[in-house]
N, C-alpha and C positions, 0 to 999 in steps of 0.2 A: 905398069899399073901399081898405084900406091895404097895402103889401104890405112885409115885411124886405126890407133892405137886399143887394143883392148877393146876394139866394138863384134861384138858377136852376135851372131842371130841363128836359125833354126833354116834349115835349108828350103823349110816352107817359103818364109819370104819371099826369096830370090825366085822362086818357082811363081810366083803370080808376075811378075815380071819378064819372065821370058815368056816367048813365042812356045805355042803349043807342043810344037815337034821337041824339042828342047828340053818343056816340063817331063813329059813321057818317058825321055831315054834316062834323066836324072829319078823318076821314079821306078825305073828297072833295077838302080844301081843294088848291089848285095847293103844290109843291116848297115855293117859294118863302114860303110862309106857315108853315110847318111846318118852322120853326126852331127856334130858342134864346127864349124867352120868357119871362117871369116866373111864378111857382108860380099852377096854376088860372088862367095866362091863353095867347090861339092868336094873339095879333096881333105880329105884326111890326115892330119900333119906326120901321123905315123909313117904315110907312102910317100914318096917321090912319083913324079909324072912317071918314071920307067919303070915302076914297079905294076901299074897298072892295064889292062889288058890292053893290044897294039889297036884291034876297033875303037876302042872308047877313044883313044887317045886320037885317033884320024878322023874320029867325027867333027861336026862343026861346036860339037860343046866345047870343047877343050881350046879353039880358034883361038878368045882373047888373053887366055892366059901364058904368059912368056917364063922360062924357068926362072930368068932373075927374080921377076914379079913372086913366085914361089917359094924361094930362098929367103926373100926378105919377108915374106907375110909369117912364112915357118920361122925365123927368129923372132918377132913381134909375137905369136901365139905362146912361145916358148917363156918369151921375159912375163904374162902376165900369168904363167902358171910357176913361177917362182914360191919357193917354200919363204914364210917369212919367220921372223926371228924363233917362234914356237916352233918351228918344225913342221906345222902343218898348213897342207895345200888352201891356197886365197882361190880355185874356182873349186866349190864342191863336186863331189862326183854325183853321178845319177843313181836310181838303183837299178838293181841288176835285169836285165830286160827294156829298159825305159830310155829312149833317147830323147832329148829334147822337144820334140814333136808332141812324142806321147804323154809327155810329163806334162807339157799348157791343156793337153786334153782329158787328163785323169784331171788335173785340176777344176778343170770348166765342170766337167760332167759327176765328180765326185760330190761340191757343192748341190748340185741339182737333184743328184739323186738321195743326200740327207733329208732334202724335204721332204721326200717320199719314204721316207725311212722313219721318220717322227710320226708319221699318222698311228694312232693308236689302236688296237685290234679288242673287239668285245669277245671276250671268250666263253663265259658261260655267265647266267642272270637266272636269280631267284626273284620269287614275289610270296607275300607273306601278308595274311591280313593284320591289321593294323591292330596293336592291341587299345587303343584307344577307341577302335570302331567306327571310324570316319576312313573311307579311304583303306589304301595297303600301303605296307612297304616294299620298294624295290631293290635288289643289290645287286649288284653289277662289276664282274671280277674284267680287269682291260690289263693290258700288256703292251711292253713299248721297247723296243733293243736300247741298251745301253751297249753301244759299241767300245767305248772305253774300256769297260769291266768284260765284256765278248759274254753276257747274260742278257735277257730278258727282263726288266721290273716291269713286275707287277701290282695292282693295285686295286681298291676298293672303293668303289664307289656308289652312296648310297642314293634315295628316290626317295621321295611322296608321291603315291601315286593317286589323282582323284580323277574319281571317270562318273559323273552327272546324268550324263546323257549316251547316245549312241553317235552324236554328231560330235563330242572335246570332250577333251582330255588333259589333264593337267600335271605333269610332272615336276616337283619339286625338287632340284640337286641339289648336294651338298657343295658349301661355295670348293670345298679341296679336296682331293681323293687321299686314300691310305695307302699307301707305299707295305704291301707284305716282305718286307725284307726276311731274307733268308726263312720263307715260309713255302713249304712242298705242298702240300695242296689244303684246301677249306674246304669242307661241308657244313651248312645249316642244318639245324634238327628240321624236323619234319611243322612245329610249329612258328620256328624262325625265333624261339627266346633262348635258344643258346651254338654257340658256332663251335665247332671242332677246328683247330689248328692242327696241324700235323707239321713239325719240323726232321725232317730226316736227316741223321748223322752222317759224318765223316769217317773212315777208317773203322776204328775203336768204340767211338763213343757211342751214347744210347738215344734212341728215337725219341725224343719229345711230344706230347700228348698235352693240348692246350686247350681248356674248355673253357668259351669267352662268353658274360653275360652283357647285357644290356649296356655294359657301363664301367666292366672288368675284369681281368683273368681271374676266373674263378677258381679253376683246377689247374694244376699243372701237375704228369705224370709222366717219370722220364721209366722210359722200356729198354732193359741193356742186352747188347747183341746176342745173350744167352740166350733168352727167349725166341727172339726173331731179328731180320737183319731190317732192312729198306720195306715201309710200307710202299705197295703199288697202287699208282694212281697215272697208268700209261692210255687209261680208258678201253684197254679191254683185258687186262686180268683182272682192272681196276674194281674195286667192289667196297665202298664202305658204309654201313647203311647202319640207322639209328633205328632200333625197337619203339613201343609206341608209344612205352609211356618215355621214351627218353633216358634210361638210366643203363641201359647197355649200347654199346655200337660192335658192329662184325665188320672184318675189314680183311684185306687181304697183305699179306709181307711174304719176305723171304723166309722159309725157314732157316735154323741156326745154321751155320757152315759146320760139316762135317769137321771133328777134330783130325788133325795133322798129327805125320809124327814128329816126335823130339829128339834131339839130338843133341848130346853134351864132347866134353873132350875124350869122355871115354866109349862114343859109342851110343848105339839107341839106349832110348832109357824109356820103361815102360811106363804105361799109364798115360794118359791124357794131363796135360798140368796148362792153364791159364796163366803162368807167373809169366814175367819179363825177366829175364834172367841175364847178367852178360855170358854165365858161362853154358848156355845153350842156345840152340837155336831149329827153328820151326822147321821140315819137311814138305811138301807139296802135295804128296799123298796121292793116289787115285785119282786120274781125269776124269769130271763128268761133263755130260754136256749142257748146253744152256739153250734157250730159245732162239737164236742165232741175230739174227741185225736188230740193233739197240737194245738187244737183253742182253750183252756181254756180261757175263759171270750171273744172268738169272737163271738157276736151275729149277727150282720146287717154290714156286706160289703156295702157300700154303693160309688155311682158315686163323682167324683166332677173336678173341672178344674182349673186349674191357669194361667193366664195371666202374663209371663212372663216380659212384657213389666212394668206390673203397680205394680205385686206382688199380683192383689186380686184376690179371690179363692172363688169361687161360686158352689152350690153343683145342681148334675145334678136334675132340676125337670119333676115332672112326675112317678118317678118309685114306689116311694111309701113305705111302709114297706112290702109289701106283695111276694117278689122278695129281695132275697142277690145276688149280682152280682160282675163279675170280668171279666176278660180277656175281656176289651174293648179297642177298636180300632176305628182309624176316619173312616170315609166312606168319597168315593171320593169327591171333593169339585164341585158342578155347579154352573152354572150364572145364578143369579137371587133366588137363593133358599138357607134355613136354610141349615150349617151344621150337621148333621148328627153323633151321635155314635154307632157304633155297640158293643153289649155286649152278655153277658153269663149269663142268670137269674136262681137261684133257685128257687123252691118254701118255702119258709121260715116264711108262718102263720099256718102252721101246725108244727108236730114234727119236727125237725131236728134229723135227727140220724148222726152219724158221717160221716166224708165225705172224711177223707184222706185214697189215695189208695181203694175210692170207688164208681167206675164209674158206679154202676147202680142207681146212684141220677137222677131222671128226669131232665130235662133243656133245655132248648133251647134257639136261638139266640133272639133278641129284638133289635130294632135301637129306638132312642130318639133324640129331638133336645138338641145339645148342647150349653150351655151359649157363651154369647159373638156375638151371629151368627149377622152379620149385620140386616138381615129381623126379626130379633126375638125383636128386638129393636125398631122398631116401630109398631109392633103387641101389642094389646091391646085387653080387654075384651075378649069376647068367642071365637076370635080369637086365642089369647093367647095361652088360656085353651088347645083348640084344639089342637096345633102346638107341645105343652111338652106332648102331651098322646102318651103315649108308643106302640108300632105298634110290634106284634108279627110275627115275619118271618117264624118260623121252629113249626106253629100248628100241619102239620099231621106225624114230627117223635117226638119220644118220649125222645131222647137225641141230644141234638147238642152244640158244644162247639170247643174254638180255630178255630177264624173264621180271614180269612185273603183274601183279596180283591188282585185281578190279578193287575199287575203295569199296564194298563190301564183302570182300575174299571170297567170293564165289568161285572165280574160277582164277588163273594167271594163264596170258598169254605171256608169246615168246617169238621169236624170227627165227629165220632157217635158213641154213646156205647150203641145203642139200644139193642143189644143181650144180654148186661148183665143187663140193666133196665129191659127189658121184660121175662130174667130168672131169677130174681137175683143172680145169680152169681155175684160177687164183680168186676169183669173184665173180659173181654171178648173180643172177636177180634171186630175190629173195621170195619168202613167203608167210605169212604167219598164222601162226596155229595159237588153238585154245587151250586148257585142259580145266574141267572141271576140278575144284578144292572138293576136298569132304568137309562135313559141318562139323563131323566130331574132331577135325583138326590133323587127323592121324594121314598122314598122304601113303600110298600103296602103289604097285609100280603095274597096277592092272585098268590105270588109267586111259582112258579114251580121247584119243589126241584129233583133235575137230580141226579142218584146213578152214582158215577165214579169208585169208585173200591167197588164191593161187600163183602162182609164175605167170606171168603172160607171155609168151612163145612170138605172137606177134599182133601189136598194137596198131586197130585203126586208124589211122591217118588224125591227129590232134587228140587221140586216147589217150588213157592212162595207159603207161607203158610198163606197168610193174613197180614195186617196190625194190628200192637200192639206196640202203640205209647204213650209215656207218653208226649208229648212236640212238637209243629211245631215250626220254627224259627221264629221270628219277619220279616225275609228277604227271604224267601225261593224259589223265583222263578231266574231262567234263566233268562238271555235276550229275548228269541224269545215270551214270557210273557205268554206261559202255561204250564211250564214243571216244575215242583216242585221237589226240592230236601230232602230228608228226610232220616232217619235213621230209621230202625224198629226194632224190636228183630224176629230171624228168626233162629226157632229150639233152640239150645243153643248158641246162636251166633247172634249177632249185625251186620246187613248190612246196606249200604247205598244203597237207590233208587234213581230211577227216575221214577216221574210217569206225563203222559201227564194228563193234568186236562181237555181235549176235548175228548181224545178218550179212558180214562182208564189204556192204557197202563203201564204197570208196569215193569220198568227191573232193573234189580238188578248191582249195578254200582261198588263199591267197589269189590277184587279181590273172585273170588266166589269158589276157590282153599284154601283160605286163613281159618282156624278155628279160628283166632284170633277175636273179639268184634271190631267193628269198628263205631266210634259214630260222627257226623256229627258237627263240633261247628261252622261254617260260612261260607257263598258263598264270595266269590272277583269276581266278575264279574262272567263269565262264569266256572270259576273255584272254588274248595274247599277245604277250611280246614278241615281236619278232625283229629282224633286219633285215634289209634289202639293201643289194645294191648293185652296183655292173661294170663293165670298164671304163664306163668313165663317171660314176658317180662313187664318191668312196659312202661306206657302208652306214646307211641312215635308220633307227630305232623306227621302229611302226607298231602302230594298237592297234589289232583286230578287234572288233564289238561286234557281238553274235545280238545279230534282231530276233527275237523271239526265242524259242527255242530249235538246240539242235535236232536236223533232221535232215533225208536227203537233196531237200533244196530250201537251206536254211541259209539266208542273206545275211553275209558281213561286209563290215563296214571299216574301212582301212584309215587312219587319224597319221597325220605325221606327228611326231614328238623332238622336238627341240631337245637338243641335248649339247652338253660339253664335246663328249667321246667323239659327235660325229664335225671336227673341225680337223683345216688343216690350212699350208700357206695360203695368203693371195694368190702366189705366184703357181702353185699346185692350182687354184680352184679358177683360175683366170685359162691356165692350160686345161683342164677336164674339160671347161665352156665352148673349147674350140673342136673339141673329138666328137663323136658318134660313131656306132657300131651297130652292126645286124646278124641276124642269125641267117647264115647260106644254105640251104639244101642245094647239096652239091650230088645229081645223078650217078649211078653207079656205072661204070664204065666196061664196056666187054662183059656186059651177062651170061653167066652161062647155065647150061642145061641143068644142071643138077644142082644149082643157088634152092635156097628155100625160099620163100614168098618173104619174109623177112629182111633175110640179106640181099633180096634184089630190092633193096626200098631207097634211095635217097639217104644218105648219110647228112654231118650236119660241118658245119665249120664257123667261126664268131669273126666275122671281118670291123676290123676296130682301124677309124679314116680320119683325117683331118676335114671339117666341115667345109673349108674354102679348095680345097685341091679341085686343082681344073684337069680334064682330061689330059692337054698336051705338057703337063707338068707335075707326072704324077710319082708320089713319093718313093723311097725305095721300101721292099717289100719284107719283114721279119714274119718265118713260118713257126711256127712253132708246136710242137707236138708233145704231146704226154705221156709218162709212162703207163707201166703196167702187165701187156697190155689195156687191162679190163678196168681201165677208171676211166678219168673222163675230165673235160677242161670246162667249167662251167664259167655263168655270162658273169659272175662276180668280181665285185673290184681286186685287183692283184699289185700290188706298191711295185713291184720290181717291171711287170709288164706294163705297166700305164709309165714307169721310170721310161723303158726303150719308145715307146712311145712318142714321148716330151722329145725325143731327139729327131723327131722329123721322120719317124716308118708308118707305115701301115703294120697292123697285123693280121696275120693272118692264122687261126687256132683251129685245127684240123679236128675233129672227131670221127675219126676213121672208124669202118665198121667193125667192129670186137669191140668198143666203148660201152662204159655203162648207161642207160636211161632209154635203150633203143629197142628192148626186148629181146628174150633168151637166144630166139635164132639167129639175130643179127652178131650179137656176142658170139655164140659156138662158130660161127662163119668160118673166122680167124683163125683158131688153134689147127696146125697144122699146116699153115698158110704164111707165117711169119714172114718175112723180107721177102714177100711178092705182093699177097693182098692190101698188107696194108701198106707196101711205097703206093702200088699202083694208086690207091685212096688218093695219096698225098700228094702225087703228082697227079691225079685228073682236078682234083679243088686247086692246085695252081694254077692247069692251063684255065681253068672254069673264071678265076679272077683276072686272067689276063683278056680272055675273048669276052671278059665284058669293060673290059677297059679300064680294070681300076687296079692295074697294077703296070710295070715297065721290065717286062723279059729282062733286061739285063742287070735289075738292081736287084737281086735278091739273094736274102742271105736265112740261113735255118736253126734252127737251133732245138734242145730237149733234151730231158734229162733220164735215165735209166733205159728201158723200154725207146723213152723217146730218142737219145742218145741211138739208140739199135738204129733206128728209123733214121736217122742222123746223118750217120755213117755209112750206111744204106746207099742211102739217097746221090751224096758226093760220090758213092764207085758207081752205081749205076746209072744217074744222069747227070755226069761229069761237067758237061756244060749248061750245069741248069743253074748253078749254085754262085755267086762270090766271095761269100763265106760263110763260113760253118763254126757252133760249139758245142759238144755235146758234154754233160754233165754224168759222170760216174758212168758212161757207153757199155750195153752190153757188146764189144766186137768182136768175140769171138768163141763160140757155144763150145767149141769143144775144149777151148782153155777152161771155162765157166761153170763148166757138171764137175771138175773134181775140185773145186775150188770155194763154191758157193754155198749160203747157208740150206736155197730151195735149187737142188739138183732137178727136181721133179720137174719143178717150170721148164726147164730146158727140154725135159721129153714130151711134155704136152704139148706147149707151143712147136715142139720141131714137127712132132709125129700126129697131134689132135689126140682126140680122145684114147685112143691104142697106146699111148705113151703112159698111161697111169698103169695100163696092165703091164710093162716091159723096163719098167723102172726097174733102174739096179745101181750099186753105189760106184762099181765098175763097169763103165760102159766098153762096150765089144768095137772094136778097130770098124768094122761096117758105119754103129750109128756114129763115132768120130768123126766117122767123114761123111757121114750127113749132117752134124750139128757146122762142118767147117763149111760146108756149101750153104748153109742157111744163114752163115755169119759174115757182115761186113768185112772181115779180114780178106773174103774170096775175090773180092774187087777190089782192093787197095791198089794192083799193080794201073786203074783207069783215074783214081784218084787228082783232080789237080785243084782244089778248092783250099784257098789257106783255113786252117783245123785251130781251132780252143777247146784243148781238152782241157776240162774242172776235174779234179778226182780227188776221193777222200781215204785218207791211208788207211783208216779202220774201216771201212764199207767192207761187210759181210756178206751181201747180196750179191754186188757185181764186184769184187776184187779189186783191189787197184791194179794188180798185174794186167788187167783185159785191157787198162786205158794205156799203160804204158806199152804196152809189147804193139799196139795199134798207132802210138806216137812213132816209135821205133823205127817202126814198118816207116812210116811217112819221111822221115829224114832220111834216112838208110836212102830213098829216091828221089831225095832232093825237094823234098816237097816242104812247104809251106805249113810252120806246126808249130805253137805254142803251147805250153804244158805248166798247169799251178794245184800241187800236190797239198792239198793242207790237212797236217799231220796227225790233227785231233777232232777230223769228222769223220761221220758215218755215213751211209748212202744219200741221204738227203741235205747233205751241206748246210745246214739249220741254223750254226752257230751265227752270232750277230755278225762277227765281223768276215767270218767264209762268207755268206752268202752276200752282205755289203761289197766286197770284195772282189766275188764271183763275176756281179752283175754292173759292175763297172768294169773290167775286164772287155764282159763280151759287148758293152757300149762302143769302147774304145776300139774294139777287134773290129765290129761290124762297119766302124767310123772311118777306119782305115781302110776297108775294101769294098766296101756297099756302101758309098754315100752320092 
């Protein structure tokens, strides 16, 4: 057998050409054989036919190949990889991992998934009435990966807004948006005629303070790391809020980094010194601790103010080290009395454990006087003193946080994540309370805290299911000045409310027909902005118009709005055209006696289909699940899951019970139930898709990240043949590696033990619960494991360790198993960065394309 010279191809080819039996054994072959080959042949020129195992070689694959025919193809391969006159190789090499197969498939599927990648994301929307008087202004901050740069730009984009009637609306864009380069976060004053820039520094240098008019930078004030480090703007120590007539702002940063010691050629040398010297150099001083995942190196939040007018920036006293604080606000202004701020304190002279995405951190509200106040000015001596001691509001609940004062300061409501401080659970439905303001201004800690919407425990069948709020608006009330607008998550699905803040009332205002995620981004008067959208529609602006006035059955009216932001390919809007999706209540499986009425209810899952799939050719199957436990996968557009999608899966999105939007009993379910209750979840909504026929038993592949990673990993040891591929993202796999390792130790004892776990938490855990946190951890099944694994992991993840994904890779080769591993060196738990997660999600295309197609 003869073969041309220099013609190579991809052992795919030759495999659509042979006889089935044939393609099979050549797809058994190990990596390493199932390379770059010559046309119609699977040997690798590195081996000779004796170097290869004596079955393969007796099989009928190897029949037409003769060794001479062998000899001569292996010197033919040999001359076209000749070095040429430069010394360097004429066929390039692959990269590391990637054989020719997978290189034409990251190709195909890399292009497909930039289209979904350019869609542009609306982050947050102000509205402003118009100073001309016709009409408002809208602004509109959007976001888009620049995977080049591996950041995010950002940009501005401004509106006319005209609203006539209660049936149109007219929105005027700007023909180009503003590109905020190198700009850390914006806030509008309160009237919208002046913008606060914030640029945070690098290293050394001093925080930037930019106050923009109508037409120009007006101010600009740079703040050097003496004072303060990094303002926060993470949205929840975040706090920066403009007083009323606009001439001060309160905001929250780092305080200054404690001084280090010095060190010269002869030895410490005392004193604190700021120089750059060559002949000394800086110490590391006393470890403290920080807030753990994405606050590396944030220890102390701290208050402070700036005077717009002069540029000087004075930090709030009184609070102290013993309290990290954020989300502060003025309080209403009196006559005759200190200004007032109201804030959000932790306790932070003890541990810190970590705190993102983990609302059962104690806290409460706190008012202070703040700098500048006229009467603070000529207070002196133990008046003084008195005046800056911090006045504790919210003593008898055990969380309170996001606190916002009625537009006649009568009272300020706030939320509460008591339920999940007083269970640990990490989140849990919320509540919100009132507290009545004094008129004279002076706030007093013998306030009386009024519950306006309770917990609901368990939700009527199409009820409200409680409040689960990551965010209130900076603006959130109506004109009649008690009726609050808000967006919660409710079931699997995002609605907007109305709730009266006098009488509790709660009604659900956004269309209640609608499955789509509908998220709240700013009031215009009595009306709203909001977006909607779901997996297969990407995210489209909507006006809400209230007919009449508000009340508890006050009719609005939903307007679409034409916009830029909500565009993307043909080739994207041509693929959405052919999907649809529904929401499953999936029954709960093996009830048992002592379930609460709650947790025995139907949980939920978002099944996302191709509109033409016929029964006897049905797609293969992507599960996917979320972490947490206690969050929740809502019907909203997702660029990376509508990506897997476009390659031909169904999805399938579990909201297993302990999710949020389902009420407090279905959530408590869980804890203490980890890697039982909720696999069993996850494997009754797959057989649930399969015995209704919109799925094929043997095409299914899983995937999820943190939490859902747990569930992941889970899944492949305990229903070994359920799965053909798996990827879990930063995987919790293994609890007793994970408590001494992690930033929340806690979570590992609630989730293993339920509620009892808060009381028995310890920083050393006792050889007993060890080996209950290893029996409740996917590590205990690795030896059933046979599903090929894509682990993603991020070398700085605080929360789940990178050690948990590798010592669970480990494990899987160690037995021969089937296991791919992409460590990227400068994420955190959430792989966020442009090009990780681009990266990521190509990856698991490619992974799921090779064993599940």
């Amino acid at each position: 057998m003869s073969y041309p010279r220099n013609r190579m191809t991809k052992v795919t080819k030759p495999l659509l050409r042979l006889p089935p039996k044939r393609a099979k054994t050549i797809a058994r072959l190990p990596p390493q054989w199932q390379c770059y080959t010559p046309l119609n042949s699977i040997l690798p020129f590195s081996h000779s036919p004796s170097q290869l195992p004596p079955r393969l070689l007796s099989s009928h694959l190897f029949k037409p190949f003769s060794s001479t025919a062998f000899s001569q193809s292996k010197k033919r391969f040999a001359s076209s990889l000749a070095m040429d006159s430069s010394g360097v190789s004429s066929f390039p090499e692959n990269p590391v991992g990637l054989d020719r197969v997978c290189e034409e498939e990251y190709t195909s599927q890399s292009r497909l998934l930039q289209e979904f990648t350019e869609i542009a994301t609306i982050d947050k929307a102000w509205a402003f009435t118009s100073s001309s008087g016709y009409g408002s202004k809208g602004m509109f901050a959007i976001s888009q990966p620049n995977l080049l740069a591996n950041v995010r730009r950002r940009y501005i984009l401004s509106s006319h807004i005209s609203n006539k009637s209660s049936d149109s609306v007219s929105f005027e864009w700007a023909p180009f948006p503003v590109e905020m380069t190198g700009v850390f976060t914006i806030v509008p004053s309160p009237s919208g005629s002046k913008l606060l820039v914030v640029r945070n520094a690098e290293n050394d240098s001093p925080t930037r303070f930019e106050i923009w008019g109508p037409a120009q930078v007006e101010k600009e004030f740079q703040v050097p790391r003496s004072i303060h480090g990094s303002v926060y703007a993470d949205g929840w120590f975040e706090g920066i809020s403009w007083n009323f007539d606009e001439t001060l702002i309160a905001y929250v940063a780092e305080e200054p980094v404690p001084s280090k010691p010095t060190f010269t050629c002869f030895g410490y040398k005392k004193g604190d010194t700021t120089e750059k010297d060559m002949g000394n150099w800086k110490g590391q001083g006393e470890w403290e601790e920080d807030w753990g995942e994405t606050y590396a190196g944030k220890r102390q939040p701290a208050l402070f103010v700036i005077n717009i007018i002069s540029g000087e920036v004075q930090a709030v006293e009184g609070v102290g080290r013993f309290l990290s604080v954020g989300q502060v606000v003025w309080a209403p202004a009196a006559e005759n009395s200190n200004q007032y701020l109201v804030f959000v304190g932790w306790p932070s002279d003890a541990r810190k454990l970590g705190i993102k995405h983990c609302y059962n951190r104690p806290c409460a509200l706190y008012a202070v006087t703040a700098p500048f106040s006229k009467s603070q000015a000529t207070n002196s001596g133990d008046n003084a003193s008195k005046d800056v001691a911090v006045i504790a509001l919210t003593q008898s609940i055990s969380s309170a946080f996001f606190p916002r004062f009625s537009p006649d300061g009568k009272y300020l409501v706030f939320l509460s994540a008591r339920t999940a401080v007083d269970s640990g659970a990490h989140w849990a439905t919320n509540s919100l309370h009132r507290i009545d303001w004094p008129a004279d201004g002076k706030p007093g800690q013998s306030g009386k805290i009024v519950e306006v919407v309770p917990v609901v425990m368990c939700p009527d069948d199409g009820c409200f299911p409680g409040l689960y709020l990551s965010k209130i608006p900076s603006k959130p009330w109506l004109s009649d000045g008690f009726t609050l607008i808000l967006s919660s998550i409710w079931g699997s699905t995002e609605a907007i409310l109305s709730v009266n803040a006098l009488s509790g009332q709660v009604s659900q205002i956004s269309p209640s027909n609608s499955n789509s995620a509908w998220g709240l981004l700013a009031l215009d008067g009595d009306s709203i902005i909001a977006v909607s959208s779901s997996p297969v529609d990407i995210p489209q602006i909507k006006y809400g118009v209230l007919a009449g006035k508000a009340s508890e059955d006050a009719k609005w009216s939903w307007l679409d709005v034409t916009s830029p932001i909500s565009r993307c390919s043909e080739k994207v809007r041509s693929f959405l055209s052919s999907r649809q999706f529904d929401i499953l209540k999936i029954p709960v499986r093996d009830i048992a006696e002592n379930l609460t009425k709650g947790a025995s209810k139907p949980y939920e899952a978002i099944f996302v289909s191709s509109k033409s799939q016929k029964n006897d050719m049905r797609d293969p199957l992507i599960v996917v699940l979320h972490g947490g436990p206690h969050s929740v996968s809502l019907s909203g557009f997702s660029k990376s899951l509508a990506f897997l999608s476009s390659l031909g899966y169904s999805l399938l999105i579990v909201n297993y019970r302990g999710s949020l939007g389902f009420g407090e009993e279905a959530l408590q379910s869980l804890p203490g139930k980890v890697g039982s209750q909720d696999v069993n979840d996850v494997l009754a909504a797959i057989d649930h898709v399969i015995d209704m026929g919109l799925a094929d038993p043997s095409k299914i592949a899983v995937m999820g990240g943190s939490h859902g990673g747990f569930l992941t990993t889970h899944l492949i040891g305990q229903a070994p043949d359920k799965f053909a591929a798996a990827c879990a993202r930063n995987p919790a796999c293994n609890l007793s590696l994970m408590v001494g390792t992690t930033d929340i130790p806690d979570w590992v004892y609630v989730e293993s033990f339920g509620s009892e776990g808060k009381s028995i938490f310890t920083e050393v855990a006792s050889p007993e619960n060890l080996t209950a946190f290893y029996n409740k951890s996917p590590v205990s099944h690795i030896s059933k494991v046979e599903t090929p694994t894509l682990l993603l992991l991020g070398a700085k993840d605080l929360r789940v360790p990178v050690s948990s994904g590798i010592q669970y890779a480990r494990a899987l080769k160690e037995r021969g198993r089937e296991v791919k591993v992409i460590v990227f060196p400068e994420d955190t738990h959430g792989l966020e960065r442009p090009q990780s997660d681009f990266e990521s999600y190509l990856n698991i295309g490619v992974w799921f394309k090779k064993y599940c197609s």
